[in-house]
Residue frames as qw, qx, qy, qz and C-alpha x, y, z in Angstrom:
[[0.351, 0.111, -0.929, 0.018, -6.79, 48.35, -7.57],
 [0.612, -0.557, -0.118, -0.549, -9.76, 46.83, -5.91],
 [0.480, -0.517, 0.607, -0.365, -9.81, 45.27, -2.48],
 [0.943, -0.054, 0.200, -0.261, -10.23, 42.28, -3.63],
 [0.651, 0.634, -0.326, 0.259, -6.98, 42.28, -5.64],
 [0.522, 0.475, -0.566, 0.427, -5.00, 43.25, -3.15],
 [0.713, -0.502, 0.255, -0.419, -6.31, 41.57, 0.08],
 [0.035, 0.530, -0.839, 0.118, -4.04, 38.82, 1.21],
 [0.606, -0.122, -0.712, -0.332, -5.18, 35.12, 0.94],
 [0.602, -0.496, 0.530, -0.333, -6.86, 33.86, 4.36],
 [0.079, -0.451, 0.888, -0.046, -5.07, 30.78, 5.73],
 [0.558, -0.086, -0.730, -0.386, -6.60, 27.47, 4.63],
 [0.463, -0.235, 0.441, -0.733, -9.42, 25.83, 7.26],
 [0.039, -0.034, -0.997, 0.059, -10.38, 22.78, 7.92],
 [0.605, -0.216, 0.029, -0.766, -14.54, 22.74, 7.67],
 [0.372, -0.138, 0.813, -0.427, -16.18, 20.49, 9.72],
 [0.006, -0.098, -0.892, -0.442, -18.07, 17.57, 7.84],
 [0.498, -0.331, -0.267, -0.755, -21.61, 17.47, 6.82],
 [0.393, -0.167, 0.702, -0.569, -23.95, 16.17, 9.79],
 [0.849, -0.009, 0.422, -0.317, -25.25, 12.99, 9.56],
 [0.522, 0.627, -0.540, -0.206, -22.41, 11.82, 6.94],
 [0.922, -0.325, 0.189, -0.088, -21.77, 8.42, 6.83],
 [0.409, -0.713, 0.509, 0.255, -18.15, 7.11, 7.12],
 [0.412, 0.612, -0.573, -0.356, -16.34, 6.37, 4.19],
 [0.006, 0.153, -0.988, 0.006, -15.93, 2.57, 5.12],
 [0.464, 0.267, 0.759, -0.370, -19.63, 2.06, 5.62],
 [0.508, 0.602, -0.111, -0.606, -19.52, 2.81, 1.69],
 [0.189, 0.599, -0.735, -0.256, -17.99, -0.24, 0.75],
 [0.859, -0.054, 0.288, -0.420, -20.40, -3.04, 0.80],
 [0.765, 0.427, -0.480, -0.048, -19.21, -4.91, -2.67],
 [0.219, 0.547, -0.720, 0.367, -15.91, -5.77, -0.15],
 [0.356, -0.295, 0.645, -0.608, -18.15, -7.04, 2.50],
 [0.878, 0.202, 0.361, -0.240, -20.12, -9.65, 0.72],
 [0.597, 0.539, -0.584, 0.107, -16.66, -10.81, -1.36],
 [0.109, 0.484, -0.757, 0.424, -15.19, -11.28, 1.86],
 [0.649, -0.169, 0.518, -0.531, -18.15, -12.91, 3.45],
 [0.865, 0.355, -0.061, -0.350, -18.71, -15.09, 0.65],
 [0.539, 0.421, -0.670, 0.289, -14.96, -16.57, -0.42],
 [0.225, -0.231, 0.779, -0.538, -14.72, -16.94, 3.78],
 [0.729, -0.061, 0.453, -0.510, -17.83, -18.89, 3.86],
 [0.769, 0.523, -0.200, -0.308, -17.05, -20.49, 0.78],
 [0.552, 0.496, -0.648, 0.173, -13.88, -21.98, 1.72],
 [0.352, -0.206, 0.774, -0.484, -15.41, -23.10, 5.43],
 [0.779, 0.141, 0.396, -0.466, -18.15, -24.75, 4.10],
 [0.586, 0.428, -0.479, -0.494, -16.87, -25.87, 0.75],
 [0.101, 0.205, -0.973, 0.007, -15.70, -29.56, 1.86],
 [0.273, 0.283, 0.788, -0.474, -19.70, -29.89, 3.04],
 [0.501, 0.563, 0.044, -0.655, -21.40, -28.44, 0.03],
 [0.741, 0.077, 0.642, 0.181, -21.86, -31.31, -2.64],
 [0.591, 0.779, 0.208, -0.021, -21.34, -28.52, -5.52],
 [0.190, 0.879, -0.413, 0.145, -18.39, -27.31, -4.33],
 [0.770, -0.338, 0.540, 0.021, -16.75, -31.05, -2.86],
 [0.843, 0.527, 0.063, 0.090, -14.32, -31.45, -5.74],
 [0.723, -0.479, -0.051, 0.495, -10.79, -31.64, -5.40],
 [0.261, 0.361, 0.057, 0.893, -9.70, -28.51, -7.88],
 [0.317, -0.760, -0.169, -0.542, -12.40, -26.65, -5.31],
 [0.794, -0.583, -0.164, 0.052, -10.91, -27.97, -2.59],
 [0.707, -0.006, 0.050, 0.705, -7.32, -27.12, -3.40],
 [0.138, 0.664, 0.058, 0.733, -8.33, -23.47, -4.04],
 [0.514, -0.809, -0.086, -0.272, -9.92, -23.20, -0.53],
 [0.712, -0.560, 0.007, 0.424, -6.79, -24.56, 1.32],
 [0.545, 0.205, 0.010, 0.813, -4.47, -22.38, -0.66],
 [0.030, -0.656, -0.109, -0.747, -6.96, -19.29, -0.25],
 [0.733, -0.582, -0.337, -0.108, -7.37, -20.10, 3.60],
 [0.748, -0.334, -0.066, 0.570, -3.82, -20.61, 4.49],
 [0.185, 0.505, 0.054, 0.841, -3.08, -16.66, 2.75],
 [0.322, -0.723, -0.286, -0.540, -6.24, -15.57, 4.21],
 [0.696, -0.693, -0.183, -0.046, -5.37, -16.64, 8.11],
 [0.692, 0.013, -0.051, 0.720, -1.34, -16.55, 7.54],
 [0.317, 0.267, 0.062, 0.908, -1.66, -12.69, 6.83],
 [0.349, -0.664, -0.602, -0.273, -4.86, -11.67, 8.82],
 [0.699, -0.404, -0.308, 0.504, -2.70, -11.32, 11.86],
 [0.396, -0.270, 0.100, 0.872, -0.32, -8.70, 10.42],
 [0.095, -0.598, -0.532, -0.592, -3.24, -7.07, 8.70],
 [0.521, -0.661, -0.528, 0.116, -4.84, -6.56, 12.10],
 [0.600, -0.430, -0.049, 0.672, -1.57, -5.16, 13.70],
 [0.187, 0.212, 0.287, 0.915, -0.79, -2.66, 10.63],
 [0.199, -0.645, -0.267, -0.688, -4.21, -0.89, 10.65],
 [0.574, -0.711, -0.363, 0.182, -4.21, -1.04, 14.28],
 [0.611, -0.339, 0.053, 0.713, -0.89, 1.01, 14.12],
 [0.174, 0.408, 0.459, 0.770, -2.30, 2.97, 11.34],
 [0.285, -0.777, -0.426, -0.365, -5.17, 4.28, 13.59],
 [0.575, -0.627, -0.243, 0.467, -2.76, 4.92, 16.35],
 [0.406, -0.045, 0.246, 0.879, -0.53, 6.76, 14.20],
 [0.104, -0.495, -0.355, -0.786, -3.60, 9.24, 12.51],
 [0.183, -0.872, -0.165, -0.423, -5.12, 9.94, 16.13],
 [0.768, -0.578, -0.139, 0.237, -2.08, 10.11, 18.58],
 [0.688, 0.039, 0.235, 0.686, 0.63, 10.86, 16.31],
 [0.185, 0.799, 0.060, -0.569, 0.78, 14.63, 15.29],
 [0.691, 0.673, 0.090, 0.250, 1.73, 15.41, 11.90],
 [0.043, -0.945, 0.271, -0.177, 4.28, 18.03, 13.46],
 [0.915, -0.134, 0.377, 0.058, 6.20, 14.90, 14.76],
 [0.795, 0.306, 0.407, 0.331, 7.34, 14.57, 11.36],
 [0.637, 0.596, 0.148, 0.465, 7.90, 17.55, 10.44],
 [0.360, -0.837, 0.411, 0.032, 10.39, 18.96, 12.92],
 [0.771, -0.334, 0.516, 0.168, 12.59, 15.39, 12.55],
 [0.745, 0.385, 0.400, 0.370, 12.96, 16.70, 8.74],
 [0.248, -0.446, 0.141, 0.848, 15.97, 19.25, 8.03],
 [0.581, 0.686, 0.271, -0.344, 15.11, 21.61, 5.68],
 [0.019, 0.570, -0.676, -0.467, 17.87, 21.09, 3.18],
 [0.838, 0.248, -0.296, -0.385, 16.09, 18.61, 0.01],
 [0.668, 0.246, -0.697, 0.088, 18.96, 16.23, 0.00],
 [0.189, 0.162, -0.837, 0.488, 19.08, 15.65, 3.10],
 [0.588, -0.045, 0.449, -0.671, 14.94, 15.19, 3.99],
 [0.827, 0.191, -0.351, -0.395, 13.88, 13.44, 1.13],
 [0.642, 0.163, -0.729, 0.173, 16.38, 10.29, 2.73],
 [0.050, -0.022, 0.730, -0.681, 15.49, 11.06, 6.48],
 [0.646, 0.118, 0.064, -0.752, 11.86, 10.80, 5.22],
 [0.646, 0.292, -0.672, -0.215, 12.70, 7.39, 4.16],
 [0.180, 0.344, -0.724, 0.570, 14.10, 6.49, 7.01],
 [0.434, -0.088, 0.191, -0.876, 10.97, 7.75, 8.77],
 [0.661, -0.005, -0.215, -0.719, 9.15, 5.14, 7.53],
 [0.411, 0.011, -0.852, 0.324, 10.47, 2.44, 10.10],
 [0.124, 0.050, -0.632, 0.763, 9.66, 4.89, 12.58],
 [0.503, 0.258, 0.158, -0.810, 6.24, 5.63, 11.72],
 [0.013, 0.006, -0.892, -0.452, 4.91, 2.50, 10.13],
 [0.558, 0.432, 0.121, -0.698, 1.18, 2.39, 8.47],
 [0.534, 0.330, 0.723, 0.288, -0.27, 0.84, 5.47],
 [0.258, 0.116, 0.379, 0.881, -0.55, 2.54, 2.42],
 [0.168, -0.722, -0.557, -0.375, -4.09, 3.53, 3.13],
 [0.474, -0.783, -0.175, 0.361, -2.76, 5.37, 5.95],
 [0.553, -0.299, 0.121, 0.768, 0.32, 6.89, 4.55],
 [0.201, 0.509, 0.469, 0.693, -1.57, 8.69, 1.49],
 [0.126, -0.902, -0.194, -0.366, -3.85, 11.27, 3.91],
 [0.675, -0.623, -0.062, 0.392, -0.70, 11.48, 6.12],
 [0.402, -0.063, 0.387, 0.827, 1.69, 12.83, 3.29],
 [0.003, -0.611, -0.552, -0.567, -1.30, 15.09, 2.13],
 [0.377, -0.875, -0.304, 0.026, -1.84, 16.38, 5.59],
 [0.545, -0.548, 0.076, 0.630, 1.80, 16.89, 6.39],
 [0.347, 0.253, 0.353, 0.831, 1.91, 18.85, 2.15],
 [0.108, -0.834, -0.359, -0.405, -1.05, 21.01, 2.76],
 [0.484, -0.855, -0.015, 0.188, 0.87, 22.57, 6.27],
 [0.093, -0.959, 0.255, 0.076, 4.07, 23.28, 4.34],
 [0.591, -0.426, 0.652, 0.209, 6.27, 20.23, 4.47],
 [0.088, -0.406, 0.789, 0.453, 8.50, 19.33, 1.61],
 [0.824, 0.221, -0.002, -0.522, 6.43, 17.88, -1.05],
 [0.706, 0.246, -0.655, 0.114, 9.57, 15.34, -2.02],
 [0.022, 0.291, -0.821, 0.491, 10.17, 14.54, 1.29],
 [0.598, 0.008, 0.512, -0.616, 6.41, 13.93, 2.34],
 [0.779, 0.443, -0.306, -0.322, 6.17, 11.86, -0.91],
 [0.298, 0.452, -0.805, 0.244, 9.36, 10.10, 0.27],
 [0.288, -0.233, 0.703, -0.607, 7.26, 9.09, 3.35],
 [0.722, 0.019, 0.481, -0.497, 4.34, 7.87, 1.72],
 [0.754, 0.397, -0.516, -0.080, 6.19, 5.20, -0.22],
 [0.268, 0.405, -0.804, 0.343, 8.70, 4.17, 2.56],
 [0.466, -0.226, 0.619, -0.591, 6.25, 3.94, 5.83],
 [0.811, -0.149, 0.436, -0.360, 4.20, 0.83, 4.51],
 [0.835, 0.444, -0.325, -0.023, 7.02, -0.88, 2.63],
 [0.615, 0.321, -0.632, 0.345, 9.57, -0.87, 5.48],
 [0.528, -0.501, 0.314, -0.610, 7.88, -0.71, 8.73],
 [0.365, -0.235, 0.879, -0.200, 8.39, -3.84, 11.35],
 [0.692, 0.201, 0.524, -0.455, 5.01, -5.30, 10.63],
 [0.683, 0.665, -0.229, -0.198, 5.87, -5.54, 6.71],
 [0.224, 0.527, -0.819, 0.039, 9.79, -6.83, 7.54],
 [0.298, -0.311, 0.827, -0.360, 8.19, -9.61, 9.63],
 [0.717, 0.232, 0.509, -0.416, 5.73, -10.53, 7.93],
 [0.589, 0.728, -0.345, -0.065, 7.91, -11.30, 4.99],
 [0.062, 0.570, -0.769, 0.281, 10.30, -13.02, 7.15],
 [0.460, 0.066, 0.788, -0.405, 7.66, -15.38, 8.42],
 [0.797, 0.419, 0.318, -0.297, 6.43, -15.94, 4.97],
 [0.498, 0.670, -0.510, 0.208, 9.93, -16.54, 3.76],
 [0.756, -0.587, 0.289, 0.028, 11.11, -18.67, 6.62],
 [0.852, -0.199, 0.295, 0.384, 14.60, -19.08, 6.54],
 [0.441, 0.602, 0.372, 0.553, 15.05, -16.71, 3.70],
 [0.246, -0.738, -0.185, 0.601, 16.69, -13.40, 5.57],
 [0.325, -0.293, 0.330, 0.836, 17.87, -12.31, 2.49],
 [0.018, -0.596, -0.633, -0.494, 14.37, -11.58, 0.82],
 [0.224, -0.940, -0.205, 0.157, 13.83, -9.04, 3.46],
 [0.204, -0.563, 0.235, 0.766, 16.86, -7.20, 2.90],
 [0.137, 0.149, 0.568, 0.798, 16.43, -7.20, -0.67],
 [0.188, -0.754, -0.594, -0.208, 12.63, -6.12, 0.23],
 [0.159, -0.903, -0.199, 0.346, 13.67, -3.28, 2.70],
 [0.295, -0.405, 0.434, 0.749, 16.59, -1.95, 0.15],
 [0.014, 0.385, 0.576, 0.721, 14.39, -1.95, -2.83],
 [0.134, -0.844, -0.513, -0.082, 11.39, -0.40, -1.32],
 [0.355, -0.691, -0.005, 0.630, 13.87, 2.18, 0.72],
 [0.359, -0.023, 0.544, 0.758, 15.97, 2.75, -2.75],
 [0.103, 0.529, 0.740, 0.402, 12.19, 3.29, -4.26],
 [0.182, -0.889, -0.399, 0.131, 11.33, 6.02, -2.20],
 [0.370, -0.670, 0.179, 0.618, 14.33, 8.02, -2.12],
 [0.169, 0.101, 0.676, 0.710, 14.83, 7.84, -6.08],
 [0.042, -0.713, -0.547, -0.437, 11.09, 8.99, -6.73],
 [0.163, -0.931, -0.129, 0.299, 11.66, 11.82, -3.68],
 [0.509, -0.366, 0.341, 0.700, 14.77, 12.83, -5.32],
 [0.182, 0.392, 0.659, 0.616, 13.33, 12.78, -8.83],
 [0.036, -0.765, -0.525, -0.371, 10.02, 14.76, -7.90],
 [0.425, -0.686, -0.017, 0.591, 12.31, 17.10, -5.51],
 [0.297, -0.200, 0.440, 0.823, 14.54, 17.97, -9.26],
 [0.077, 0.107, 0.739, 0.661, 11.52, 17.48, -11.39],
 [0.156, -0.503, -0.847, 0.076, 8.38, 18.15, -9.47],
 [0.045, 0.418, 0.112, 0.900, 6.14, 21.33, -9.59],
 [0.031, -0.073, -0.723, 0.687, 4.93, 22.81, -6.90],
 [0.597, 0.047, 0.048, -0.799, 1.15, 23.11, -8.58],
 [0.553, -0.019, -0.829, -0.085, 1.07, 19.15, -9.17],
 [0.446, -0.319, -0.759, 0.351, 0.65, 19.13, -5.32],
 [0.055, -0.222, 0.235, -0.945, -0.92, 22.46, -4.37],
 [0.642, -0.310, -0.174, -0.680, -4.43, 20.96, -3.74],
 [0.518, -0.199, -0.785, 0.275, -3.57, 18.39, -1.20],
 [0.435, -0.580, 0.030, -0.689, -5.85, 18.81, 1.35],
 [0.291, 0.123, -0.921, 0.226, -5.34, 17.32, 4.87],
 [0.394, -0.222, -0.855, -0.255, -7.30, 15.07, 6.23],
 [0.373, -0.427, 0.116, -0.815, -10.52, 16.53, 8.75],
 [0.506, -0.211, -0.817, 0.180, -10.49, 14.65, 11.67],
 [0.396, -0.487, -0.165, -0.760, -13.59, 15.03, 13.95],
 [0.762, -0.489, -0.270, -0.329, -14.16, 13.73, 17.07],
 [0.578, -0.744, 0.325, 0.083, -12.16, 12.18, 20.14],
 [0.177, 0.657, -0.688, -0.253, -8.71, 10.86, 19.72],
 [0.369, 0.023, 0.928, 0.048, -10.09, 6.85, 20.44],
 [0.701, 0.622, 0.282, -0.207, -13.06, 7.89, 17.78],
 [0.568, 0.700, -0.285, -0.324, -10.78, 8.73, 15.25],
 [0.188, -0.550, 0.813, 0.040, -8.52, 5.76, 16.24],
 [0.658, 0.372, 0.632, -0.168, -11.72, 3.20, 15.87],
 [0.529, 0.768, 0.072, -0.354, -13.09, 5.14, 12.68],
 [0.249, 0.637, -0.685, -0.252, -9.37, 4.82, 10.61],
 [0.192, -0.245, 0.941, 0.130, -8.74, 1.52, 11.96],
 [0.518, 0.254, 0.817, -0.029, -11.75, -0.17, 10.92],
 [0.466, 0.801, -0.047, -0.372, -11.66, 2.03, 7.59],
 [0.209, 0.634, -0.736, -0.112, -8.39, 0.80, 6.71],
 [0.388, -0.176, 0.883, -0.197, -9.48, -2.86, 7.94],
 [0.664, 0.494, 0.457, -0.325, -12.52, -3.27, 5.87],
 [0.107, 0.926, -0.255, -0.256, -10.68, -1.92, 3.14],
 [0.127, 0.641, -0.751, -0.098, -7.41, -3.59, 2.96],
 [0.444, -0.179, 0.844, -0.242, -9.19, -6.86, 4.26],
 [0.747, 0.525, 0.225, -0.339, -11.37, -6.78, 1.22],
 [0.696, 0.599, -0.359, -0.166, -8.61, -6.89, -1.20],
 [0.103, -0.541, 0.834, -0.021, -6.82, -8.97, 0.64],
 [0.742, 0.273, 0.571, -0.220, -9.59, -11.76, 0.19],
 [0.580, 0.711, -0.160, -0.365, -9.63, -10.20, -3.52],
 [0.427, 0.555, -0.713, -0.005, -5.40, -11.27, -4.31],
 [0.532, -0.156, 0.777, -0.298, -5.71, -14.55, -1.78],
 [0.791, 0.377, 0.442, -0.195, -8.59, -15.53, -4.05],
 [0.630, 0.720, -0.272, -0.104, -6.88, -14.68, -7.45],
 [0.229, -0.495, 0.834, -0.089, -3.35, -16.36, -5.94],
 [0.563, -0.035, 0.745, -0.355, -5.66, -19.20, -5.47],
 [0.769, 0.561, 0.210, -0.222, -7.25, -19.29, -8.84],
 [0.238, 0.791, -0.534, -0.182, -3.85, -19.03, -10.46],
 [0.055, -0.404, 0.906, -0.113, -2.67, -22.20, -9.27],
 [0.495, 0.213, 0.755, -0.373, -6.25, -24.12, -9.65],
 [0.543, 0.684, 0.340, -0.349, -7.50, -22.52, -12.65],
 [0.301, 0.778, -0.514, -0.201, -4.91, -21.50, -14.96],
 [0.993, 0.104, 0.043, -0.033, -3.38, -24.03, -16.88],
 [0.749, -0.519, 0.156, 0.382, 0.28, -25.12, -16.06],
 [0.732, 0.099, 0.259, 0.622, 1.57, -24.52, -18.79],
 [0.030, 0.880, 0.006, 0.475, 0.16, -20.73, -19.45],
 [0.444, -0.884, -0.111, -0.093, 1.59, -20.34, -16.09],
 [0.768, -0.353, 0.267, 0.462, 4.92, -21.87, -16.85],
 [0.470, 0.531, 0.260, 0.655, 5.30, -19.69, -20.13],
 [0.141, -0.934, 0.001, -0.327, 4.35, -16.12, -17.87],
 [0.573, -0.785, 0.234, 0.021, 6.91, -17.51, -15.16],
 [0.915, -0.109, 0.166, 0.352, 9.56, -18.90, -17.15],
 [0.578, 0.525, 0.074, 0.621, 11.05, -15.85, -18.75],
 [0.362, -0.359, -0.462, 0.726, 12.75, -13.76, -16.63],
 [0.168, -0.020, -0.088, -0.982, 11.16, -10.17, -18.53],
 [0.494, -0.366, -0.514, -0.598, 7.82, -11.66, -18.72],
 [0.528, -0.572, -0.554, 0.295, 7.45, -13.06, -14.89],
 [0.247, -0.105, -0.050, 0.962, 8.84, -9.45, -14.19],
 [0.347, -0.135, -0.159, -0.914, 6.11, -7.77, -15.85],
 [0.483, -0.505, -0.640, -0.319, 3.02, -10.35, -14.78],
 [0.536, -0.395, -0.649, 0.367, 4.07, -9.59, -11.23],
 [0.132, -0.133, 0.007, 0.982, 4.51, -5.85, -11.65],
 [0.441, -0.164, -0.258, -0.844, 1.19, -5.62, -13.18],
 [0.593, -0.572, -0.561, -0.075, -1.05, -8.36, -10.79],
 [0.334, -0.213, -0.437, 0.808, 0.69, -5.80, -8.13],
 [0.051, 0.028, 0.058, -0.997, -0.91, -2.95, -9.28],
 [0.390, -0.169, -0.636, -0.645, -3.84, -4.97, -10.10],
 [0.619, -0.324, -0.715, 0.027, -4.82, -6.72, -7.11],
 [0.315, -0.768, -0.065, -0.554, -4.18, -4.12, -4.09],
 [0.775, -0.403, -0.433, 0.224, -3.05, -6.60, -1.89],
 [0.207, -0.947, 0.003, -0.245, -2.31, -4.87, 0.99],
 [0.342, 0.706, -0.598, 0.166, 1.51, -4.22, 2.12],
 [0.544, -0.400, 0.677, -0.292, 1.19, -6.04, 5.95],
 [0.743, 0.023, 0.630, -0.223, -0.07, -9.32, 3.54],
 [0.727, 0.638, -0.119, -0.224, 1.35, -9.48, 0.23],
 [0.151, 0.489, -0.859, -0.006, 4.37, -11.31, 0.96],
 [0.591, -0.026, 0.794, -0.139, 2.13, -14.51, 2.05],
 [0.771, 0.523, 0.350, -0.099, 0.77, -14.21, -1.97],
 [0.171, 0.849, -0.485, -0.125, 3.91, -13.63, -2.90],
 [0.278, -0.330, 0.889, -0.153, 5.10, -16.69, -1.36],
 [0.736, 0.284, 0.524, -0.320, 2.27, -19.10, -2.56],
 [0.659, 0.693, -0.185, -0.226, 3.49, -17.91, -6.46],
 [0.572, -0.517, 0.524, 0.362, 6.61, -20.60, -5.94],
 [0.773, 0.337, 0.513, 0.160, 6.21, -21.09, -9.63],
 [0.238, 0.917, 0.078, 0.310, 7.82, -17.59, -10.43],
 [0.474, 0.494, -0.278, 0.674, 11.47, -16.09, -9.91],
 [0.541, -0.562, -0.426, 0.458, 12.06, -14.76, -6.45],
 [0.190, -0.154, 0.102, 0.964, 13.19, -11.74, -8.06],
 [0.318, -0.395, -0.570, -0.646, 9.90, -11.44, -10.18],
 [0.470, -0.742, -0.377, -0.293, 8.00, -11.45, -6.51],
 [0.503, -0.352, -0.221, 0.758, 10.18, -9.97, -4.81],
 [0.054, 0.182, 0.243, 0.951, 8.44, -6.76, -7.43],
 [0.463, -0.609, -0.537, -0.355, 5.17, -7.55, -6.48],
 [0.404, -0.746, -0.431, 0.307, 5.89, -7.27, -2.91],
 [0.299, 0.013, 0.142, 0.944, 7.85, -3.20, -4.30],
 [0.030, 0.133, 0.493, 0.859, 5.42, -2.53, -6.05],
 [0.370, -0.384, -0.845, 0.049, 2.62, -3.29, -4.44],
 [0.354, -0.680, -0.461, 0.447, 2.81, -0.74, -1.62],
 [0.023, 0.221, -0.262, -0.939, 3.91, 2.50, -4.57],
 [0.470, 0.268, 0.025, -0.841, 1.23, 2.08, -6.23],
 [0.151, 0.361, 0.920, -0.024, -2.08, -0.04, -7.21],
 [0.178, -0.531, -0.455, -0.692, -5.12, 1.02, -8.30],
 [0.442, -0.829, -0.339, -0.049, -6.87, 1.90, -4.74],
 [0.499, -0.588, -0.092, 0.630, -3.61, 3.86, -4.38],
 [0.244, 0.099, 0.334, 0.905, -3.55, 5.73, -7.18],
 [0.192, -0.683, -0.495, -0.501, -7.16, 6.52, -6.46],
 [0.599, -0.580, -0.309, 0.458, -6.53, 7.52, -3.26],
 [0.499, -0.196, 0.210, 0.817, -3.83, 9.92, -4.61],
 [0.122, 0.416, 0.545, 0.718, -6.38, 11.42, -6.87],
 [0.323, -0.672, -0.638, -0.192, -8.23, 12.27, -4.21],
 [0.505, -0.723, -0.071, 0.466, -6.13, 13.72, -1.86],
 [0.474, -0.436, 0.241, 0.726, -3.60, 15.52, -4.33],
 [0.342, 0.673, -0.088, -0.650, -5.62, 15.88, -7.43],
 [0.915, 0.149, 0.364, 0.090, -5.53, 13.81, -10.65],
 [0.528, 0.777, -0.315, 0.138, -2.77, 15.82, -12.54],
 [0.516, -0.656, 0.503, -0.227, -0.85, 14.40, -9.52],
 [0.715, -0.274, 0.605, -0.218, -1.53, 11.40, -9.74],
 [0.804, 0.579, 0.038, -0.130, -1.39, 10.92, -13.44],
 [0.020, 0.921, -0.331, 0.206, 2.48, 11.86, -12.72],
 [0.383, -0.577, 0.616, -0.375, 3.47, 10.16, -9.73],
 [0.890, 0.077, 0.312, -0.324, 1.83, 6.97, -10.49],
 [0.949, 0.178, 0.051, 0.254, 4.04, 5.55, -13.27],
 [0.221, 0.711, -0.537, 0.397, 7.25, 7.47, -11.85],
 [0.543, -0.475, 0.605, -0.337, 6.57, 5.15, -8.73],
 [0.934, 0.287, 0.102, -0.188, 5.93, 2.36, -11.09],
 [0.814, 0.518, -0.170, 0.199, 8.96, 2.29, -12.91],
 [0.223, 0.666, -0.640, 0.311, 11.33, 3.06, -10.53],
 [0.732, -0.373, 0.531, -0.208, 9.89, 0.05, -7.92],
 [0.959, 0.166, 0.194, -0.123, 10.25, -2.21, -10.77],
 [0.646, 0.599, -0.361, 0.307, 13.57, -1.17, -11.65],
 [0.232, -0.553, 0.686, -0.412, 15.13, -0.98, -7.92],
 [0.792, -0.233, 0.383, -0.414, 13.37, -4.30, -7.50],
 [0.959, 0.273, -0.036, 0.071, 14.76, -6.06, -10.02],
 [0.469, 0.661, -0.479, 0.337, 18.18, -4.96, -9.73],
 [0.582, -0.415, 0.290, -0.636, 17.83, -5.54, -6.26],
 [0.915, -0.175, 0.361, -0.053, 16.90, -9.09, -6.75],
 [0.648, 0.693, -0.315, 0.024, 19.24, -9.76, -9.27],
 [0.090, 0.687, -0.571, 0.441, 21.89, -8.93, -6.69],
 [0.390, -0.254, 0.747, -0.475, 20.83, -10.76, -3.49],
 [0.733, -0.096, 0.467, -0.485, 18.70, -13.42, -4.83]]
């Protein structure tokens, strides 16, 4: 047998990025001249004699009040996100999870009060915390729960629901339910090569650089598509004609599925998708009560994400097992409470 056969693997290493690489957020221009535009567009529009028209004017105050209503808790979330990736070990987490399945995959849920993030945060956290060993259903369990029931998400749902306590519970019991059912499921059903390439995430510099660097990754980011589902919110109700909109929202399976699939479509991040939730008043409470479920399992800049960090047989996988079970815990869910 040669030596190479039967030398033992060396332990995986973090390498240190190339020098003079520029930071993943400073790739993301398209986002920065959407967001500059629609923002300038909807300050100036009442002064611009092309855009002084009252279906242009109704889009800007609907896409204004989203945009500044959820900005706030946008802020706050990636600000917590960047605390949480440089202050926060990973080890944290995975001491506070026994090692018995049934009994992490729900304390990983849990977790995700205690540790709250946006989903752009939670994906290289559950990648760092699989590549060192930890439960793959349990770390999976985490990055579904942390930016669907963390304060910043229950409140800001509660303040775009005024008066309406019972859309947050039904919002922190379906999202909670969602995680635990897809860690459970990919605990019975999940192979342990689906997730062997998760690689965790190579963080370089002090802990306030890497706090800056995330947060204003995850700000540029999530602030872009929040402009993105603001503006499309907005066009719904301006552009779309009443009645197409009263035929997608009047059946209870079809408003179900438009909201399940402008979730995955739009991105809207988790701290600010209950204010474009709220704007849709023309749709079931139960029907956006999926969007805001779904939303934070998976989208399309989370499922890329996922590809990236875990591989794309992963994500091919995971993706519409998180799908279908947010959209089934959500609807039963609302059904029940709303």
């Amino acid at each position: 047998m040669t030596e190479t056969a039967t030398r033992a693997p060396e332990p995986f290493r973090e390498t240190p990025p190339q020098p003079g690489r520029r930071p993943a957020w400073r790739k993301l221009p398209l986002l920065e001249l959407i967001l500059l535009g629609l923002v300038l567009a909807a300050t100036l529009g009442p002064d611009l004699p092309l855009l002084n028209r009252p279906a242009v004017q109704t889009f800007t105050t609907i896409f204004v009040s989203i945009t500044v209503a959820a900005l706030p808790f946008l802020v706050l979330g990636v600000s917590i996100s960047g605390a949480i990736a440089a202050f926060v070990p990973p080890r944290v987490l995975e001491r506070a999870l026994p090692r018995r399945p049934a009994l992490a995959v729900p304390t990983a849920g849990i977790a995700g009060v205690l540790l709250p993030g946006c989903e752009c945060g939670s994906v290289p956290i559950a990648g760092r915390l699989v590549a060192r060993g930890t439960l793959p259903a349990a770390a999976l369990t985490f990055l579904l729960s942390a930016p669907a029931i963390n304060p910043v998400v229950l409140i800001s749902t509660a303040i775009a629901f005024p008066g309406r306590p019972e859309v947050v519970l039904a919002r922190f019991l379906a999202s909670l339910a969602t995680a635990v059912v897809v860690g459970l499921v990919w605990q019975r059903f999940g192979r342990t090569a689906w997730t062997a390439s998760a690689r965790p995430v190579i963080e370089d510099g002090t802990k306030w650089q890497i706090f800056r660097a995330t947060m204003v990754h995850d700000f540029m980011q999530a602030g872009g598509f929040l402009v993105v589902g603001a503006a499309a919110a907005a066009t719904l109700q301006v552009v779309v004609p009443r009645n197409v909109v009263d035929t997608l929202a009047g059946s209870g399976g079809t408003a179900i599925a438009t909201m399940a699939l402008l979730a995955v479509i739009l991105s809207i991040c988790s701290e600010a998708d209950a204010f474009v939730a709220a704007s849709l008043t023309q749709f079931s409470m139960t029907s956006r009560l999926v969007l805001m479920v779904v939303g934070p399992a998976v989208d399309l800049k989370l499922v890329a994400m996922q590809a990236g960090t875990f591989g794309t047989p992963f994500a091919l996988r995971f993706a519409p097992l998180a799908f279908a079970v947010a959209v089934i815990s959500a609807t039963v869910v609302g059904m029940v409470l709303l």
